[in-house]
C-alpha positions as CSV (number, residue, x, y, z in Angstrom):
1,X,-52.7,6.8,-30.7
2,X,-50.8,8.1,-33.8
3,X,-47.7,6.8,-35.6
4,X,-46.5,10.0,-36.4
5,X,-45.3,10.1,-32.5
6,X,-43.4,7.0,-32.7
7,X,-42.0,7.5,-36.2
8,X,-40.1,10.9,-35.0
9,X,-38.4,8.5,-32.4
10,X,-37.1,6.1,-34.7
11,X,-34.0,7.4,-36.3
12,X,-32.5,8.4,-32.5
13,X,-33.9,4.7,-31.3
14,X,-32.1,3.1,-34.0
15,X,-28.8,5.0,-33.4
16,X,-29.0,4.1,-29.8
17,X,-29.3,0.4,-30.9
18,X,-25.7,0.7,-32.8
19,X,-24.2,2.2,-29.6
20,X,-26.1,-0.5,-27.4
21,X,-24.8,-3.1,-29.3
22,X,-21.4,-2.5,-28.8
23,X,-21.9,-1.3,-25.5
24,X,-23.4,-4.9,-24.5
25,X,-20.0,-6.8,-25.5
26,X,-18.2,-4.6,-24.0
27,X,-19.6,-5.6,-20.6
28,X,-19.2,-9.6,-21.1
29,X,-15.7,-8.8,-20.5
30,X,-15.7,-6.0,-18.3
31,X,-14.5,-7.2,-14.7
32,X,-12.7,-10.2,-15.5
33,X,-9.1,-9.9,-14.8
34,X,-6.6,-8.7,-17.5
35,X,-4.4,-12.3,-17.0
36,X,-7.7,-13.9,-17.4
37,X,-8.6,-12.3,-20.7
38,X,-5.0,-12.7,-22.0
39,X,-5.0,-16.4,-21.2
40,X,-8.6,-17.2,-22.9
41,X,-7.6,-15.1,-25.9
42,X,-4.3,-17.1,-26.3
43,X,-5.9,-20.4,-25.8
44,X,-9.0,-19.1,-28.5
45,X,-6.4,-18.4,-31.0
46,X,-5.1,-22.5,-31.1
47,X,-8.4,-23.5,-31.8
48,X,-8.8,-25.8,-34.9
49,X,-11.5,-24.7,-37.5
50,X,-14.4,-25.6,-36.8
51,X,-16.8,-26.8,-39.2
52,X,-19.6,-23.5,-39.7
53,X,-22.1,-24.7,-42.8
54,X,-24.6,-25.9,-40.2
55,X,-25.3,-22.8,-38.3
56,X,-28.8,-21.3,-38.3
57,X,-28.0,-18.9,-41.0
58,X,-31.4,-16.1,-41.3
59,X,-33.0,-16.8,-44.7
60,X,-34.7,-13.4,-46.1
61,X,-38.6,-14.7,-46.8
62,X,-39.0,-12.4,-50.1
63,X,-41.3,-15.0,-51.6
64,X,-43.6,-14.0,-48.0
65,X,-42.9,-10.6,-47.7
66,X,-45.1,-7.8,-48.9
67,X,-43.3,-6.4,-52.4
68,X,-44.6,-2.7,-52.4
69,X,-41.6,-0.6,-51.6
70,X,-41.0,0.2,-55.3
71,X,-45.2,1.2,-55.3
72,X,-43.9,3.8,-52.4
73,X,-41.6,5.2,-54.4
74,X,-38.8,3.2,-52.3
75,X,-37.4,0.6,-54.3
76,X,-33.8,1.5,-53.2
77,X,-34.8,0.0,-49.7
78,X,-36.5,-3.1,-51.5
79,X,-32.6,-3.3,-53.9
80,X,-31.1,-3.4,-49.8
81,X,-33.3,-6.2,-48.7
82,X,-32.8,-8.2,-52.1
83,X,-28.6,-7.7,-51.4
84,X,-28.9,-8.4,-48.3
85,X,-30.7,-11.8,-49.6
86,X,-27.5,-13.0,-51.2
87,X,-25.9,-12.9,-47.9
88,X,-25.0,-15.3,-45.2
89,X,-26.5,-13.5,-41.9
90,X,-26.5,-14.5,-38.4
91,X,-27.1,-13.0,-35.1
92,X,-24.0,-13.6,-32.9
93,X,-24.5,-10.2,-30.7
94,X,-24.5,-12.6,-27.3
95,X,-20.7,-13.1,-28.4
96,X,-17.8,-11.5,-28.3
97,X,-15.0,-12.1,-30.4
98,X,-12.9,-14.7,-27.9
99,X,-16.5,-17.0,-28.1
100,X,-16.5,-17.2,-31.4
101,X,-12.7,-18.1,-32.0
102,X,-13.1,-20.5,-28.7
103,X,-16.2,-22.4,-30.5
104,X,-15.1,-22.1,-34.2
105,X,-11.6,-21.4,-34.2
106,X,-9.7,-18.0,-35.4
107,X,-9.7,-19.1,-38.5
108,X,-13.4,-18.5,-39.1
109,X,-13.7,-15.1,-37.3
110,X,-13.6,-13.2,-40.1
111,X,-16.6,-14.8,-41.5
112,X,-18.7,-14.8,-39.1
113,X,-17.8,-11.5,-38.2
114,X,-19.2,-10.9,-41.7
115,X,-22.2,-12.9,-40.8
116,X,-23.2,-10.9,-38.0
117,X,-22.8,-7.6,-39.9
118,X,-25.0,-8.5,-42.1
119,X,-27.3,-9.5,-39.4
120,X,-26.9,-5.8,-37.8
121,X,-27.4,-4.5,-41.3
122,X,-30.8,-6.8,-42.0
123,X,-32.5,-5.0,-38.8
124,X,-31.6,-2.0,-39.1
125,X,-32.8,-2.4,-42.6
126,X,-36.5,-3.7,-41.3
127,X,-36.6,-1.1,-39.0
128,X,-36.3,1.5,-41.5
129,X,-38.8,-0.3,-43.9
130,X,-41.5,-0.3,-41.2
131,X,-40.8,2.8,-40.7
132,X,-41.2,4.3,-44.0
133,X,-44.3,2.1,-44.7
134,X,-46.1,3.8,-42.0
135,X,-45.0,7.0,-43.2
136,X,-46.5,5.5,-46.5
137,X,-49.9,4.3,-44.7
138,X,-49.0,1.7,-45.5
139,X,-49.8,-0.2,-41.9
140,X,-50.3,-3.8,-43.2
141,X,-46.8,-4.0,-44.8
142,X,-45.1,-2.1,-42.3
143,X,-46.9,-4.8,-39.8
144,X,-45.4,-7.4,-41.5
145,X,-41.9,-6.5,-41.4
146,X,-41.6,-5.3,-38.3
147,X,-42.7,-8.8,-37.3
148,X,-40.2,-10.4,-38.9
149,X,-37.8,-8.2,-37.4
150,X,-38.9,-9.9,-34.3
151,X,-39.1,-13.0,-35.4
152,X,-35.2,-13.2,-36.0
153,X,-34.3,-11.7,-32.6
154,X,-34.4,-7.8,-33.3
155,X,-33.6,-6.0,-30.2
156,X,-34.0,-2.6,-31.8
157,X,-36.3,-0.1,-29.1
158,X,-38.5,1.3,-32.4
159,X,-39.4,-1.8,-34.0
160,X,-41.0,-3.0,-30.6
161,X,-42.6,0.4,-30.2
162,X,-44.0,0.9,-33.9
163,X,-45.3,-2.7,-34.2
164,X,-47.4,-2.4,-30.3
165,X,-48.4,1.3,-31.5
166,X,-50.2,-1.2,-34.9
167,X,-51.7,-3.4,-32.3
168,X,-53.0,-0.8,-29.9
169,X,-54.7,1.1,-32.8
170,X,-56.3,-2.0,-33.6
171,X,-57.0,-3.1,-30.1
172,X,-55.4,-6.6,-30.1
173,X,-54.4,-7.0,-27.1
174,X,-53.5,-10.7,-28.0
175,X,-50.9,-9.5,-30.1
176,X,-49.6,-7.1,-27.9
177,X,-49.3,-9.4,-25.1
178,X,-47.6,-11.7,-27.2
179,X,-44.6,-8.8,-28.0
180,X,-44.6,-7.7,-24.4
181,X,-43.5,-11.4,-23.4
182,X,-41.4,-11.6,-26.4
183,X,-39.5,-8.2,-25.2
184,X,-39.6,-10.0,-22.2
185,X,-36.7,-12.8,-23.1
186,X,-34.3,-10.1,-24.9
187,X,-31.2,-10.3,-23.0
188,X,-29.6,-6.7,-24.4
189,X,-29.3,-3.7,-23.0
190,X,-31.9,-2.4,-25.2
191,X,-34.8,-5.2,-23.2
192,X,-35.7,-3.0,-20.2
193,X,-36.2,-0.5,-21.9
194,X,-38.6,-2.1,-25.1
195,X,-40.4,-3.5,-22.0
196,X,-41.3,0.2,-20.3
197,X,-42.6,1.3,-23.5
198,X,-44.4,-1.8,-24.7
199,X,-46.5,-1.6,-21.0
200,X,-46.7,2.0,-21.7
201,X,-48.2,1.3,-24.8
202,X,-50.3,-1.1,-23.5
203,X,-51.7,1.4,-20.6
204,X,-52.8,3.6,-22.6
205,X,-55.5,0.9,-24.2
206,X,-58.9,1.4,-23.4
């Protein structure tokens, strides 16, 4: 199996996962009445602010992660990741707007509208690492972010796919088993179809 084949994917994969991601809120409120969604939208915007410090805010491992984008001749991706650092990130994608004013109040919307940005921006961010660290040869590294990526939640088709494509081509099936079930609890739009290719990939071990 080569990486070249997934690598030509990733760009349209990771596209998809912007539209996906929208697409996915948009159906948590599809098919509930129009007086419904007025009434929990007026009764979200009197909630009190809620107090938001405690949250599990995503801290970037640099100290852990491997530091050889700038030996790749990338270091404007490794200036991203380091920015990115100095932000307050969380993954809020299973919300939409109304949850997060109902639980924390309008007042902090804006922030953690914020927060979750950043999240968006953070994966899309590892994706594209991994990406170009393969590109690089670099399959250690790229092995390392993409698990990361996974680590934190990522739901983005071509991190699933590069990082099983790693494991195939070195057989582990451990690992790869461990991914599939991991694909296995995303909630997305995007799990179905991570889980088709992962057992794909997996099929084609020998």
């Amino acid at each position: 199996m080569h990486y070249i084949t997934i690598i030509i994917c990733c760009s349209f994969l990771a596209l998809c996962f912007v539209v996906s991601r929208n697409v996915s809120r948009f159906k948590k409120t599809h098919g509930q009445s129009r007086e419904s969604l007025l009434e929990r939208e007026s009764e979200a915007n009197s909630v009190r602010k809620a107090d938001i410090s405690t949250l599990p805010y995503i801290e970037i491992p640099l100290d852990t992660l491997p530091d050889t984008l700038s030996a790749c001749g990338h270091s404007g991706l490794a200036d991203e990741l380091y920015a990115l650092a100095g932000k307050k990130i969380l993954n809020l994608s299973m919300y939409t707007n109304t949850d997060l004013k109902m639980m924390y109040g309008p007042a902090n919307l804006d922030t953690l509208s914020a927060c979750d940005d950043a999240y968006a921006d953070l994966i899309l961010l590892l994706n594209k690492i991994g990406k170009t660290l393969l590109e690089a040869n670099d399959v250690s590294s790229a092995e390392q972010f993409l698990s990361y990526a996974v680590s934190i939640g990522s739901d983005i088709t071509a991190s699933y796919t590069m990082l099983a494509t790693i494991y195939a081509d070195q057989h582990d099936k451990n690992q790869l088993n461990e991914l599939i079930q991991k694909a296995e609890t995303i909630t997305s739009l995007s799990g179905r179809t991570i889980q088709i290719k992962l057992h794909s990939i997996k099929s084609g071990l020998k």
